[in-house]
ROTORMI-641766 format. One line per field, with one value per residue (C-alpha): residue number from 1; residue in three letters; x, y, z. Coordinates in Angstrom, 3 decimals. Each point is the difference from the previous one (the first is absolute). Example, Ala and Ser with C-alpha at 12.3 -4.5 7.8 and 13.67 -1.06 7.14 Angstrom:
2
n	[1;2]
res	[ALA;SER]
x	[12.300;1.370]
y	[-4.500;3.440]
z	[7.800;-0.660]
***
This chain:
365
n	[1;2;3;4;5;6;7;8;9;10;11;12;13;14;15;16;17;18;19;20;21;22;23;24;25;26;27;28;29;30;31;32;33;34;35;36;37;38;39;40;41;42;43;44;45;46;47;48;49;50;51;52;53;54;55;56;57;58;59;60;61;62;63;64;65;66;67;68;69;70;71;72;73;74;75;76;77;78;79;80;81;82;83;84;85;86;87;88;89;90;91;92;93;94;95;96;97;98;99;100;101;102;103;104;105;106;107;108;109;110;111;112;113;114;115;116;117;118;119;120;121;122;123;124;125;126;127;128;129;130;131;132;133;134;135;136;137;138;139;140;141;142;143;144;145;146;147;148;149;150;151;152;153;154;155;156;157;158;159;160;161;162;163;164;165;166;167;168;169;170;171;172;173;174;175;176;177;178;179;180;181;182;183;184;185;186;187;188;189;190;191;192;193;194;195;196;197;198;199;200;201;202;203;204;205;206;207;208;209;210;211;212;213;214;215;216;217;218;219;220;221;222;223;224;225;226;227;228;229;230;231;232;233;234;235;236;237;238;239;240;241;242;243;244;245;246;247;248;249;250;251;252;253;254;255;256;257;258;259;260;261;262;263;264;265;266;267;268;269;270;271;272;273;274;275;276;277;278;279;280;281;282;283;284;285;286;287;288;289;290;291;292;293;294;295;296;297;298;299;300;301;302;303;304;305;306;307;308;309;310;311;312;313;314;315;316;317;318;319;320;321;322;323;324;325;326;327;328;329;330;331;332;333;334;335;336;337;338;339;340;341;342;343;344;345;346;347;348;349;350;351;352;353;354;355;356;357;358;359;360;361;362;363;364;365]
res	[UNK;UNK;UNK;UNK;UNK;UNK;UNK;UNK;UNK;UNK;UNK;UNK;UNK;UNK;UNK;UNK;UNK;UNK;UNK;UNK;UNK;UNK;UNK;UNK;UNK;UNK;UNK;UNK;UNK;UNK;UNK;UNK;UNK;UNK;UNK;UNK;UNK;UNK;UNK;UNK;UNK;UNK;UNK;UNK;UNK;UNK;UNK;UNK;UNK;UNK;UNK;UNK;UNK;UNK;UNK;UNK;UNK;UNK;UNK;UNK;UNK;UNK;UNK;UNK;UNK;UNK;UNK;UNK;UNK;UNK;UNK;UNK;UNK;UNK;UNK;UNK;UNK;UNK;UNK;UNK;UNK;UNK;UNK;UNK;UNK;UNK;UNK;UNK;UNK;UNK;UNK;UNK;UNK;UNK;UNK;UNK;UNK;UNK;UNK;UNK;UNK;UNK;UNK;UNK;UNK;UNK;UNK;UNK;UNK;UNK;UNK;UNK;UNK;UNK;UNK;UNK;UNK;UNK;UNK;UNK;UNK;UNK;UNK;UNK;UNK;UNK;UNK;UNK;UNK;UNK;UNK;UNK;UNK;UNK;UNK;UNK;UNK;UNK;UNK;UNK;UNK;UNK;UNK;UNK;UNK;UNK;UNK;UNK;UNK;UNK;UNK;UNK;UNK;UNK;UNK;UNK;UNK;UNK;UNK;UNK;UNK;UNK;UNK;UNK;UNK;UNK;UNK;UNK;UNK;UNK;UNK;UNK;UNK;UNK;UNK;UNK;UNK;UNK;UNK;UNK;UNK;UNK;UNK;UNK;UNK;UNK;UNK;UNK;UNK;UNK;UNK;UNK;UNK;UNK;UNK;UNK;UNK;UNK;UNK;UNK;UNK;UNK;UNK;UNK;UNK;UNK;UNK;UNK;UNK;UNK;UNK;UNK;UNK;UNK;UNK;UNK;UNK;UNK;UNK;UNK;UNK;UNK;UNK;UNK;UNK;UNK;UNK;UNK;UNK;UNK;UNK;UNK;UNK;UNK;UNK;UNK;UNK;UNK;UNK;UNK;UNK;UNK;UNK;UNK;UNK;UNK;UNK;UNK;UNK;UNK;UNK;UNK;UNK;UNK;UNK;UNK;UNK;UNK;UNK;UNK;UNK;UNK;UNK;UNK;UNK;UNK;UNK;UNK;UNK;UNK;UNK;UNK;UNK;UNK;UNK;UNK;UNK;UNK;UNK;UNK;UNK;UNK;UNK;UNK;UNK;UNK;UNK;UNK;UNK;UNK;UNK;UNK;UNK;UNK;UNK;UNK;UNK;UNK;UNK;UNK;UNK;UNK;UNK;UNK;UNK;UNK;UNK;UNK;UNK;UNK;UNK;UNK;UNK;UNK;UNK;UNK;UNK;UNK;UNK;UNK;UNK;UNK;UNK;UNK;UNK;UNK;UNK;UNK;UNK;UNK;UNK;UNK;UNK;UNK;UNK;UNK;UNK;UNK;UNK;UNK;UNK;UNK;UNK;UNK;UNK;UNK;UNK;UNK;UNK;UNK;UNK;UNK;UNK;UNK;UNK;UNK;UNK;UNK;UNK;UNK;UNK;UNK;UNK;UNK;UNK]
x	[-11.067;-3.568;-2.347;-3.442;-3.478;-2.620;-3.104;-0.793;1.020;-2.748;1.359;-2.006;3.144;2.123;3.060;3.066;3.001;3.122;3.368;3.080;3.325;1.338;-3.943;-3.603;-2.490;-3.602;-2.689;-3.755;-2.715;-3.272;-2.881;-1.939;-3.049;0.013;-0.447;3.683;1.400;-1.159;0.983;2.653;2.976;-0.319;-1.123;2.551;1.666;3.368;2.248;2.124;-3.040;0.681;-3.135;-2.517;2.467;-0.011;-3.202;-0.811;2.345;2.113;3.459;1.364;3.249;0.968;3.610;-1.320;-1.799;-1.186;-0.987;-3.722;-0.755;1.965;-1.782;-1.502;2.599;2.890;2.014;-0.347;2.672;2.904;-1.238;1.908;1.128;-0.058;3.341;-0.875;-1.287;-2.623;-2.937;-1.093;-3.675;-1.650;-3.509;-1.267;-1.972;-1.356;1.668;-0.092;-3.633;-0.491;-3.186;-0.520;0.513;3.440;0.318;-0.428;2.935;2.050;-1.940;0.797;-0.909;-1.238;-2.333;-0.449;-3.588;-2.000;1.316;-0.945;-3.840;0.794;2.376;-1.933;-1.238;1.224;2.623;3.395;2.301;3.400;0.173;3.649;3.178;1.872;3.815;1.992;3.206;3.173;2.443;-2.240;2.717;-2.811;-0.121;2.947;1.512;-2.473;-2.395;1.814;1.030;-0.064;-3.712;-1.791;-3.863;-0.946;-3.607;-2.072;-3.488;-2.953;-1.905;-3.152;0.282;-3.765;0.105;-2.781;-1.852;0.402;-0.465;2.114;-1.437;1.864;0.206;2.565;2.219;-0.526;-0.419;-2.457;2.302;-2.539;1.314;4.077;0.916;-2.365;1.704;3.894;2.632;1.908;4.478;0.814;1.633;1.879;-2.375;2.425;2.048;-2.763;-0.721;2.766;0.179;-3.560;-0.917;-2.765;-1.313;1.330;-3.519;-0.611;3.088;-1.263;-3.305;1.355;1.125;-3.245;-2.612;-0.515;3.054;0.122;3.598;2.482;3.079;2.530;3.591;2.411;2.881;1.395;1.048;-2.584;-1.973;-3.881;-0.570;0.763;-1.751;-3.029;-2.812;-3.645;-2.227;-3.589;-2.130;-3.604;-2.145;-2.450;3.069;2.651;3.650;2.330;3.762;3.247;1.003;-1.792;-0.046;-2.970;-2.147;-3.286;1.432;-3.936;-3.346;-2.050;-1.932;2.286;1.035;-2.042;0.544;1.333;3.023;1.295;1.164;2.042;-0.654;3.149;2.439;3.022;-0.553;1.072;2.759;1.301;-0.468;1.763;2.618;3.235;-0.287;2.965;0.576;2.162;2.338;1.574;0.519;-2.626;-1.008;2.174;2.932;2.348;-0.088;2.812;0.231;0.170;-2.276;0.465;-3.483;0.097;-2.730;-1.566;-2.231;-2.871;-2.804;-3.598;0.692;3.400;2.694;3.032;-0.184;3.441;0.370;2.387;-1.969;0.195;-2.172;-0.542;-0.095;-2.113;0.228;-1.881;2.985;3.256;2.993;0.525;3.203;-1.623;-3.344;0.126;1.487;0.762;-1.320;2.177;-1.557;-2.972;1.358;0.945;1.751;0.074;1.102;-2.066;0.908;-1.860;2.198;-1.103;-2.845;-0.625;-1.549;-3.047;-0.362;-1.326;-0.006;-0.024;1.664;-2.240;1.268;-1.180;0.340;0.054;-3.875;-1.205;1.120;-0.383;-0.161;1.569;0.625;3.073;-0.884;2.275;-0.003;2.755;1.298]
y	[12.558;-0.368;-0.763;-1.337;-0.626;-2.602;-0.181;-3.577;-2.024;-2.625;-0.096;2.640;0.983;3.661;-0.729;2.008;0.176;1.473;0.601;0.114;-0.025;-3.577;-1.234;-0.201;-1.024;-0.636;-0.079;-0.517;0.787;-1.590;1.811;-1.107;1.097;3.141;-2.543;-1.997;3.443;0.837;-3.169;0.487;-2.487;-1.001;-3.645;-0.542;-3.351;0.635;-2.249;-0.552;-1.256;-3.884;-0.191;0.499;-1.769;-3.209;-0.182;0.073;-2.460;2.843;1.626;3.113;-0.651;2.124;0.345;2.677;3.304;3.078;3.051;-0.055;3.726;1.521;3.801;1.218;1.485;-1.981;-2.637;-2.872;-0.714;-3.043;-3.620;-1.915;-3.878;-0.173;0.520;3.456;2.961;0.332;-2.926;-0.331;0.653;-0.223;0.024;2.137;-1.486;3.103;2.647;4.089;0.935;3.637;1.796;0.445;3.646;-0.619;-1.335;3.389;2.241;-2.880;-1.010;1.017;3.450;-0.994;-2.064;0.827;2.232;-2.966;-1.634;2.645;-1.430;-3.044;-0.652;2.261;-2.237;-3.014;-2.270;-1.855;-2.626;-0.830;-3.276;-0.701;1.426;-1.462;1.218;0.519;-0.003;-1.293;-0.318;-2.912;-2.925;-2.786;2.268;-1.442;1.474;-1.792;1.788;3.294;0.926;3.529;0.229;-1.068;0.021;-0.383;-0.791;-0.276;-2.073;0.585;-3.361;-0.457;-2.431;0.284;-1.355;-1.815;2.882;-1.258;2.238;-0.946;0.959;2.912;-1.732;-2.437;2.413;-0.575;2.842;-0.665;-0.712;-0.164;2.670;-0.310;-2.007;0.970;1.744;-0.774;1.408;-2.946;-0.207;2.161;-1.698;1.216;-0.906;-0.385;-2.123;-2.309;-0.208;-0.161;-3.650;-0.920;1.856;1.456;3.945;1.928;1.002;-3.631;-0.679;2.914;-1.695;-3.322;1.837;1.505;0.977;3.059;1.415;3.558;1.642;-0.125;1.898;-0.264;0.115;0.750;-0.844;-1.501;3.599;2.008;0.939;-0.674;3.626;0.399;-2.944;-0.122;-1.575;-1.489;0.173;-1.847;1.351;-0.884;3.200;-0.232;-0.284;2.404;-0.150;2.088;0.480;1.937;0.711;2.030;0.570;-2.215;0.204;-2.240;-2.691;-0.347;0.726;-3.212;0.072;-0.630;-2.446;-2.225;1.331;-3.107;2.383;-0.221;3.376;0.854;-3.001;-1.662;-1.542;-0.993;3.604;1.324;-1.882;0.895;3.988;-0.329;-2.952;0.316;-1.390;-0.451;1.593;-1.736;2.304;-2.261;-3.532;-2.732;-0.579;-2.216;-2.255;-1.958;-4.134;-0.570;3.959;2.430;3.416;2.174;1.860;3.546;1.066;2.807;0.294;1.984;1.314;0.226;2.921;-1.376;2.014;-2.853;-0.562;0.491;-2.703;-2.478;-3.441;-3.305;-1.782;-3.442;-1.577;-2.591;-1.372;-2.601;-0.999;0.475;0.682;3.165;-0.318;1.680;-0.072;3.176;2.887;3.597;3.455;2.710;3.688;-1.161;-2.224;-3.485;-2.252;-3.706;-2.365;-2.745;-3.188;-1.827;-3.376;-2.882;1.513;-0.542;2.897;0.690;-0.658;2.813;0.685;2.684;1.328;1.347;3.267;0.208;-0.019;-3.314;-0.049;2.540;-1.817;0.467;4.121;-0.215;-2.403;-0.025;-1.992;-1.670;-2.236;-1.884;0.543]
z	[-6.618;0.601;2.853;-1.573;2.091;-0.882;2.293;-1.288;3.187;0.751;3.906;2.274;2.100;0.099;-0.959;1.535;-2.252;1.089;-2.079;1.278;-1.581;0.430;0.689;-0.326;2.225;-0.847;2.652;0.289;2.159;0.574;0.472;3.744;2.016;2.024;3.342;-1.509;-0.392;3.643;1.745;2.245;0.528;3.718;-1.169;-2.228;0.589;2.213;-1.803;3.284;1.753;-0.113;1.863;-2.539;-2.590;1.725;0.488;-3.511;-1.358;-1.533;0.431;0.772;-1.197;-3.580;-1.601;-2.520;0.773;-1.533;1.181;-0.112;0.187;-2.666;0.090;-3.276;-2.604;1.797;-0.902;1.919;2.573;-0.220;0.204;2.683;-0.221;-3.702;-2.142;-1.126;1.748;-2.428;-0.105;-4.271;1.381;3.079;1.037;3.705;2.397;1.332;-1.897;0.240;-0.597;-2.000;-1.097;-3.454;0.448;0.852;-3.069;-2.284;0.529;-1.749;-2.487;-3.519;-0.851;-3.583;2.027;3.417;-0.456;-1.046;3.511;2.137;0.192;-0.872;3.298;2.296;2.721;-0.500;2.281;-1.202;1.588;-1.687;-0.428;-2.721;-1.162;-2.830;-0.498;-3.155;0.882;-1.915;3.185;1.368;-0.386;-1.294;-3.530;-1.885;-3.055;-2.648;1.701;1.323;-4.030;-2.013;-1.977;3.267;0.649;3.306;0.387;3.467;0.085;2.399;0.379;2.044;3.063;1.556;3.578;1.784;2.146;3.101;3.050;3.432;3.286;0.899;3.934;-1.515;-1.205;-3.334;-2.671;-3.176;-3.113;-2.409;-2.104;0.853;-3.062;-2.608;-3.611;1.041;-1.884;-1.575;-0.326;-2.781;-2.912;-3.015;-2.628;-2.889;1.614;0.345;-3.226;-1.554;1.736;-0.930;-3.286;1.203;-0.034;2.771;1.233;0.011;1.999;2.587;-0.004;1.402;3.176;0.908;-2.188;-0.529;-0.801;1.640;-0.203;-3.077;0.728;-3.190;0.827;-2.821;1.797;3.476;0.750;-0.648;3.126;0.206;0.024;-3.356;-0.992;-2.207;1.630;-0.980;3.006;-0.226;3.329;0.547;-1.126;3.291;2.356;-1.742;0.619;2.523;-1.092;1.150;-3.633;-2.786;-3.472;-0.962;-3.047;-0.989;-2.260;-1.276;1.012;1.483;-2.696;-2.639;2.211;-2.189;-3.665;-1.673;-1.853;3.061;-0.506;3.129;2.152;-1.425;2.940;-3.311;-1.057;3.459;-0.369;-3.110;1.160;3.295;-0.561;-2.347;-3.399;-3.115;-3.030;-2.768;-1.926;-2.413;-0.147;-1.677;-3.734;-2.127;1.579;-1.397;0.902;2.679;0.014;2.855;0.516;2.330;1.972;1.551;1.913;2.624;2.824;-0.209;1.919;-0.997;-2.207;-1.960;2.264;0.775;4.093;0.583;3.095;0.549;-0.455;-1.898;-2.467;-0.476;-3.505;-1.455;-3.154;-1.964;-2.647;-0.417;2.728;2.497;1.584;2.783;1.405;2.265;-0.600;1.940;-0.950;0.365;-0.622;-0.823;-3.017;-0.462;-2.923;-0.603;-2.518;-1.871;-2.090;-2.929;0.885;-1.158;-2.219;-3.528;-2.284;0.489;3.476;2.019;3.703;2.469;3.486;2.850;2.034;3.748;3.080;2.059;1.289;-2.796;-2.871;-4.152;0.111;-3.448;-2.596;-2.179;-3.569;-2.302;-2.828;-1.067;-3.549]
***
C-alpha cells in the first residue's frame, strides 16, 4: 500500500481529505480576505423569511439541504430529501471559515515546515465536499466492481463578484462556488465503456483530477487503500491519515521520461494483476487446453482472495467467460473449434473494468 503526494494541482484551494473505512471524503477551501473571514452572519438571508423572497421573484421553498457549516476535519453531516444520506458533492454557501494556521497540525509531516510561512496569515472558507462511498444506491455493480479507481475532480466555477447590500439581508457569494469538488467516479469503469485512458476518463468529470484512491477489491476498506493525492503546492493539503511520501519533486514534474509521474504505473503497483502458470503455446484444431493461473501483487506473491476474472478472447471458444478464484488461483478451459492450423489467437485475464492483465497465446497446429 502506498500513499503518494504530487504538488502539481493547477487549482489554488487546500484540500481536506479524510479516510474512513467504508468512505472518503474530499474537501476544499478557498482562500478569502481577512474582512470575508471577519464578516459576521447577521445578514445572512433567513430562508423562512417569505418576505424578502417574494419580493424578489424567488422562493424559499427547498426539498434538499446540506449542512452548510461542516467544521474543519469533520465529515459533513447527512443530506436530507435526497435518496441517500450522503449528497455525491455539494458546494457551501457560507461554509466554516479557518485560519491558515489551523491548517498545520494536520498537514503532512513530510511537508508541513514549508507551510508554516506559507499559511501564516492568511484566511480560508470551505466551499465543497465530494464523497466516495460504495453504499450510495445510484453506484451499480458495473461500477461498484473489484480493481476499482475512484477518482475526484476539482473544477473552477468563477462567479460574477457581485456585492449585496448587507441591509437586504443578503450575504456576498462571490467566492461560495469557486474550485468545487466534482462526484467521484470509478475511473476504470469509465473506460472500459469508452476506450479511453483512465486519467482521461477522470478528466471529463472535472479537470484537474485531484484524488485517486485504488481499490483492489469491494471489501477492502479505504484505509488500506493506496492512494495518489495531487494538492496545490501554495495551498498544501490537511488529512486524517498518514503515511505519505513525495511521488516526485515539481521539477521533474516536467522531465519528459516521465519518470515517476506515471498514473498506469500506480496502477499496476497498487491493483492485482495475473500470472499464467501453464497453459498457451501449441493447440490442436478442434482441441481443448486447459489454463491455470495466480494472483499476484506488485512483487509476484499470489493474493490469496476470493474473486473472479473475466475472459476475453479474440479466437476460438471459452466455455466460460468468467471464472472464480479460490486461494488466490484460478483454472479455465480453452477451445481451438472451428480453427484451421495455423491460426493463432489469444485469451485476456482480468477483471471486469481492469481488463487484459495477462494474455494467454496459442497457435493452432
Amino acid at each position: 500500500m502506498f500513499r503518494k503526494m504530487y504538488d502539481s494541482l493547477s487549482m489554488p484551494v487546500h484540500v481536506e481529505l479524510l479516510v474512513q473505512d467504508e468512505s472518503v471524503c474530499l474537501k476544499t477551501w478557498v482562500r478569502v480576505t481577512e474582512d470575508v473571514y471577519n464578516m459576521t452572519y447577521e445578514g445572512k438571508v433567513d430562508e423562512n423569511d417569505s418576505s424578502y423572497w417574494d419580493k424578489n421573484d424567488q422562493t424559499p421553498s427547498r426539498s434538499l439541504l446540506i449542512n452548510h457549516n461542516t467544521p474543519y476535519m469533520e465529515l459533513p453531516g447527512d443530506a436530507v430529501g435526497v435518496y441517500h444520506t450522503k449528497l455525491p458533492a455539494g458546494r457551501f454557501a457560507g461554509g466554516t471559515k479557518a485560519r491558515g494556521e489551523d491548517f498545520i497540525p494536520n498537514i503532512p509531516s513530510e511537508i508541513r515546515a514549508s507551510y508554516e510561512t506559507k499559511l501564516a496569515g492568511t484566511y480560508w472558507q470551505c466551499n465543497s465536499y465530494s464523497w466516495i462511498d460504495p453504499t450510495d444506491p445510484s453506484i451499480m455493480g458495473g461500477e461498484q466492481s473489484d480493481a476499482a479507481c475512484w477518482s475526484v475532480g476539482i473544477g473552477s466555477r468563477q462567479l460574477p463578484d457581485v456585492k449585496v447590500d448587507p441591509s437586504e439581508k443578503a450575504y456576498e457569494f462571490q467566492f461560495m462556488h469557486n474550485y468545487p469538488a466534482f462526484p467521484s467516479i470509478n475511473a476504470l469503469a469509465l473506460s472500459k465503456v469508452t476506450k479511453g485512458h483512465p486519467l482521461r476518463e477522470s478528466r471529463r468529470y472535472g479537470a484537474p483530477a485531484s484524488l485517486f484512491v485504488y481499490q483492489p477489491f469491494t471489501d477492502t476498506n479505504f484505509t488500506d487503500c493506496s492512494i495518489t493525492l495531487k494538492y496545490n503546492r501554495g495551498s498544501g493539503f490537511s488529512t486524517n491519515v498518514d503515511g505519505w511520501v513525495n511521488g516526485v519533486d515539481h521539477k521533474e514534474m516536467f522531465n519528459m521520461s516521465g519518470t515517476g509521474y506515471n498514473y498506469l504505473g500506480h496502477l499496476k503497483e497498487a491493483l492485482p494483476s495475473f500470472e499464467v502458470v501453464s497453459g498457451g503455446g501449441s493447440i490442436d484444431a478442434d482441441g481443448y487446453d486447459t489454463v491455470n493461473f495466480k494472483m499476484t501483487d506488485v512483487d509476484g506473491v499470489t493474493i490469496n482472495h476470493a474473486t473472479s476474472v473475466y475472459l476475453e478472447n479474440s479466437g476460438g471458444y471459452l466455455p466460460k467467460s468468467r471464472v472464480d478464484i479460490t486461494d488466490g488461483t484460478g483454472s479455465f478451459k480453452v477451445g481451438a473449434l472451428g480453427m484451421d492450423s495455423g491460426d493463432t489467437f489469444k485469451v485476456k485475464i482480468g477483471f471486469r473494468n481492469y481488463t487484459g492483465l495477462a494474455d494467454v497465446e496459442y497457435t493452432v497446429a
